[in-house]
N, C-alpha and C positions, 0 to 999 in steps of 0.2 A: 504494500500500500504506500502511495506514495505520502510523504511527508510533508503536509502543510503549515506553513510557518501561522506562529501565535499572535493575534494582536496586541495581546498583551506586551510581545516583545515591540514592534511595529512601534506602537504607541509609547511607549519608553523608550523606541530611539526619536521621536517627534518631542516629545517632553522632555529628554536632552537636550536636544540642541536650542528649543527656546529657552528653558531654566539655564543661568547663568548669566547669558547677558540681562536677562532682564532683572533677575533679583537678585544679582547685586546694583545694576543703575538705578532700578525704577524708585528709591528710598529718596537718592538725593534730586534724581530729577524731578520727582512731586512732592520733594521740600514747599514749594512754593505753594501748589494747588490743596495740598496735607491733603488728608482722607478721605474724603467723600468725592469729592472732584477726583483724585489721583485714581481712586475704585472706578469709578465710572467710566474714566480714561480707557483703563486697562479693558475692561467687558467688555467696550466698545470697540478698541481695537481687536480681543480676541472673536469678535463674530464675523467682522470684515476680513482678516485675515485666512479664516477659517474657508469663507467661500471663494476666497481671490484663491487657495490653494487648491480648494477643488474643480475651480474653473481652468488650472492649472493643467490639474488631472486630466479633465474631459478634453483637453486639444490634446492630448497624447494619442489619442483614439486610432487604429490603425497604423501603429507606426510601431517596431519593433520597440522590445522592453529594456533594451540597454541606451536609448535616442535619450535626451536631455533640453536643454531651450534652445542649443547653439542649430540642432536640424529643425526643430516642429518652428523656429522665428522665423528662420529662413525660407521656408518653407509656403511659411503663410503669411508673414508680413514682411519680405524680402530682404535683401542685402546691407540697406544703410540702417532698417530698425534693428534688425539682426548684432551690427557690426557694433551700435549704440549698447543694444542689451550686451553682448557681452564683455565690455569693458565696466559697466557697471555692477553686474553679477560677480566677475571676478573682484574690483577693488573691494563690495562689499563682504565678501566672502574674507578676503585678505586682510581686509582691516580687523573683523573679526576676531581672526586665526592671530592678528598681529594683537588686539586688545587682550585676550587669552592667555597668550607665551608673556607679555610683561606682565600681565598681574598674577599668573601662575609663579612668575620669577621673582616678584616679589613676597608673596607669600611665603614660597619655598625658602627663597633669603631669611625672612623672619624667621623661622622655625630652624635650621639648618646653621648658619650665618655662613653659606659658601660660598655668598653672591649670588646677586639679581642675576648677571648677565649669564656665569654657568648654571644658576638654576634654570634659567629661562632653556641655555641650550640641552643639559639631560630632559625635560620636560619634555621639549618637543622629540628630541631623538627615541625616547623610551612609548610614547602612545601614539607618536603618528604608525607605527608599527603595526598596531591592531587596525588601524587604516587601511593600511598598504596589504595586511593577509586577506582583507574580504570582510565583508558583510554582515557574515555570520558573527564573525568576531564583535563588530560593535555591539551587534545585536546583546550577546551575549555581558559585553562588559559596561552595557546601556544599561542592562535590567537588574543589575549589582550594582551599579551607582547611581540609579534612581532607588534602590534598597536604601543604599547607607545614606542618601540624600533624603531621605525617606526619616530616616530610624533618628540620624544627628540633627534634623529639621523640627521633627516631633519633640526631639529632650531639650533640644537649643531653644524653640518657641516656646516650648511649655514652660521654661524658666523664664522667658518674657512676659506670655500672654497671663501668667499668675502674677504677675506686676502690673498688668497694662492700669494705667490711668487714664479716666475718662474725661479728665480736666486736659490731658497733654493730646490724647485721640482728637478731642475736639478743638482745640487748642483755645481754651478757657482761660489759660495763663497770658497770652497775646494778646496784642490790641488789634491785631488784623482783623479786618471782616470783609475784602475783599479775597476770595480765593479763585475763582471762575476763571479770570484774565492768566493765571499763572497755568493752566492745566494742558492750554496751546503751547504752549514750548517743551511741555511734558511728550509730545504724541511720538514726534520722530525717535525718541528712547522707548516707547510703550511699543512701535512698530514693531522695532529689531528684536523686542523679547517676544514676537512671534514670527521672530525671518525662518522660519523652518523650510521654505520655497527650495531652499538647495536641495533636497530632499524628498520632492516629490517625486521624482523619478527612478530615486535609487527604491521607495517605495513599492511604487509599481512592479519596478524588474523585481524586488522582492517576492511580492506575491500573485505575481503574473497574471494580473486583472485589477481594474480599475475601483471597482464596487470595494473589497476588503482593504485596499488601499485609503479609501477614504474614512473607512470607520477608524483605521490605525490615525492618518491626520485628526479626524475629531477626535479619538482620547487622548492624542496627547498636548490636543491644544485647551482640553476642558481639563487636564491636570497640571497643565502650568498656571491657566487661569485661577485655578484652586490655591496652587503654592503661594502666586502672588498677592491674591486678597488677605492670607492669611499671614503672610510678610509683612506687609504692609503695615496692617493692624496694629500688629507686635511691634516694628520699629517706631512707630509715630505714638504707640502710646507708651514707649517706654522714652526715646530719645524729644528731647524737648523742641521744638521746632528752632529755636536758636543755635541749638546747636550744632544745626547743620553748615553753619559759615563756614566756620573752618575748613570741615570735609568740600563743598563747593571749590574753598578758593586751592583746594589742592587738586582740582579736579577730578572729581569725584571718585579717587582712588579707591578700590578696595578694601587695602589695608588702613587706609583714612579712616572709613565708614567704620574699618571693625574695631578699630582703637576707638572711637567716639562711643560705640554701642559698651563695648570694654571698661566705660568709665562709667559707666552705669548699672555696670552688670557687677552684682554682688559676689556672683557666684563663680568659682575658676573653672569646674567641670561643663556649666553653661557658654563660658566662654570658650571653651574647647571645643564644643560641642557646633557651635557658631560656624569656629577654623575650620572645624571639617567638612561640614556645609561646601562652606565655600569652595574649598579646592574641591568637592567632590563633582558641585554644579558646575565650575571650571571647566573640569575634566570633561565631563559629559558633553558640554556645550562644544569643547574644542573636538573630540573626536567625531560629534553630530555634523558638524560645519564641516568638518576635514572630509566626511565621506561624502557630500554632498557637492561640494567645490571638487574633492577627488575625480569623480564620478561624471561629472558636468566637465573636467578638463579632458578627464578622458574619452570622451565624445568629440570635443573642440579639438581638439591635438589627432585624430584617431589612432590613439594610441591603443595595442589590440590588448586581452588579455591576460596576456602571460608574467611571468617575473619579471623581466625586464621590461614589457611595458608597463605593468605595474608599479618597479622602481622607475621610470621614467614621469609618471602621473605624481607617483611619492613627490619626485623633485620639485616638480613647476606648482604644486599646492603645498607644500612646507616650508619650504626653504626661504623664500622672499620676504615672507611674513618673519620668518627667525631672523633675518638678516638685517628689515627695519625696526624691529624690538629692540636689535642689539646697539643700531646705531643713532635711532631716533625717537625716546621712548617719550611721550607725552599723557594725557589726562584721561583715563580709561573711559569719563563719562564724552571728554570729546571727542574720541574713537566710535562713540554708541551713537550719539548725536548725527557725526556726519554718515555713519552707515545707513542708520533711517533716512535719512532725508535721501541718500543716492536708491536706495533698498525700494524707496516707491515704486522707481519704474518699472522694476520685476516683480515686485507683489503686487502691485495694486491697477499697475495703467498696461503692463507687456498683457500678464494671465487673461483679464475681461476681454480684451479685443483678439486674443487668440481662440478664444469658446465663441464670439461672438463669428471671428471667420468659420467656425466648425460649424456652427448651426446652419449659417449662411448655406455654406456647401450641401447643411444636412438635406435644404431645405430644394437644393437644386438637385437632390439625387446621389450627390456624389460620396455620400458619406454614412455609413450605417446607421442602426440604433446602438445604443448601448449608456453607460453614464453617463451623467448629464447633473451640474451644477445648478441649484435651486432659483429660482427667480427668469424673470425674460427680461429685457433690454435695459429697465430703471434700473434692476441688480446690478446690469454691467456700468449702467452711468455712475450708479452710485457709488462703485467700488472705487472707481476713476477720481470719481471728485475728490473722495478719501485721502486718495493720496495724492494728489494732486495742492489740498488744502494742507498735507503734513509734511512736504516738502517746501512748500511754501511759509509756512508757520517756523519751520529750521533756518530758511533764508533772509525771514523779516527779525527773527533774535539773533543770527551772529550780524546783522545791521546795528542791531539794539533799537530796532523800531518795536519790539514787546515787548511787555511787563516781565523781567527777570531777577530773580528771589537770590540776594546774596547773602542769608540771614540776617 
């Protein structure tokens, strides 16, 4: 009998790769908007994301299960949109991979003291590995470090959320009472804590049909959603909204955030419990992203394969991102910043106008039945506007034409 793979696993490599960029950004980015605006944020972007990725799906339709954006753009929206999506699908990918290996190496510095820059490089040489063997393997080391992101998530929150104040959650201690205006410069960070898009493909070829594919994307875009409401809560009712200055003007580092949370956290085993978190979502995120950009270059490159084209794909998705960690390390939250804001055109504006050609065709004959992305045309404007308004919301704040929260 043959062996069909589990959603369960599917859905913990999709909840990889979004957990991580986003909980660790999403704290300091909706410092401004704090909780209720910052929650809303995030729902909102995980339902539009959810369909831009299955609209994703549905243009795959007839087209072999190892194809990725670089043949179905080409294909269907030609040479120059093509040429466009893939310089932005790679930087986004890369800066990722590149936001990942620095705060990986910083972390690992803190714990270690062997240095940023050789923790950054064992980091990456030891898990892009599991990359480079296949599939399987993430699959497998996705659903142990959604475990132990799981297990240090529950003890580390639980030592918060038995603190949370309802005075600091609502921020009763503040004289703010505007929060609205701040929640727009939150989105292009709330996007990329669901850029799972690299990954709809390697999905597919996974379970070789479009249908199971999908239910793997929505669980694991309903269990980061979950992570992150329940994040959220916890940091903003324990850390005081001022005290985000700090972590902000360090650029929303990581290790910023966990020293801040650190100074409030009574407890060392919770703080421990925190670390692990982190590097675990880290990890998970950086090998989700690595197989996804792996898999998409090895399409782009036609690279076949074998060992050697699989160390060949290894190269041209590790390496670059390891190279400008090492020599140009900056502000993890403006690595998340600019990703969203490039990340629109392939979530939100490439996916709708590639289903919208599909149906086109479907509709002249030329194209079977089979999956099909929820909604008719408003779905596809809608998605577009989305991102179209949160690239532009990214462009009007590094202006400083937005309201921006420096505690």
């Amino acid at each position: 009998m043959e062996h069909k793979p589990s959603l369960v696993g599917g859905a913990c490599i999709i909840a990889g790769v979004c957990v991580g960029a986003g909980m660790l950004g999403l704290p300091s980015a909706g410092a401004g908007a704090w909780s209720l605006w910052s929650m809303l944020a995030v729902a909102l972007t995980m339902v539009v994301m959810t369909i831009s990725g299955w609209m994703l799906l549905e243009s795959y339709k007839g087209y072999p299960l190892r194809v990725s954006f670089d043949t179905v753009t080409r294909d269907l929206l030609g040479e120059k949109v093509n040429a466009l999506n893939n310089l932005s699908v790679y930087f986004v990918g890369g800066i990722l991979l590149y936001a990942y290996i620095t705060s990986a190496g910083l972390i690992i510095d803190g714990m270690t003291g062997m240095g940023s820059h050789w923790s950054s490089v064992l980091f990456t040489l030891v898990f892009s590995v599991l990359v480079w063997h296949s599939t399987r393997a993430v699959d497998r080391i996705s659903v142990l470090l959604v475990i132990l992101m799981g297990l240090s998530f529950v003890f580390g929150i639980s030592g918060l959320s038995m603190n949370i104040r309802l005075d600091l959650l609502l921020d009763r201690v503040g004289s703010e009472t505007h929060y609205a205006q701040y929640a727009l410069v939150m989105l292009p960070v709330a996007l990329t804590s669901f850029g799972y898009h690299h990954s709809v493909s390697s999905m597919r070829a996974y379970y070789g049909e479009e249908r199971r594919a999908s239910r793997a994307i929505l669980g694991g875009t309903v269990i980061a959603l979950t992570f992150y409401l329940i994040w959220l809560a916890s940091v903003f009712g324990n850390l005081p909204r001022s005290e985000f200055g700090p972590v902000i003007a360090e650029g929303g580092n990581v290790d910023a955030l966990l020293k801040a949370l650190g100074s409030v956290i009574e407890s060392q085993a919770v703080a421990n419990a925190l670390n692990a978190f982190s590097m675990a979502a880290i990890l998970s995120s950086f090998i989700g992203v690595g197989l996804g950009v792996f898999d998409y270059l090895a399409d782009l490159f036609k690279f076949d394969n074998s060992r050697a084209g699989r160390a060949k794909s290894w190269g041209v998705t590790f390496l670059p991102p390891l190279v400008l960690s090492l020599l140009f390390p900056f502000g993890f939250l403006m690595a998340i910043g600019y990703a969203g804001a490039v990340a629109t055109l392939w979530t939100c504006i490439i996916p709708p106008l590639l289903a919208w050609k599909v149906r086109k065709a479907a509709r002249n004959g030329n194209q079977g039945e089979g999956f099909r992305a929820p909604g008719g045309i408003l779905m596809i404007v809608l998605v577009i506007l989305f991102g179209v308004l949160t690239a532009a919301f990214h462009l009007l704040n590094m202006a400083g034409l937005l309201p921006a929260y420096t505690g």
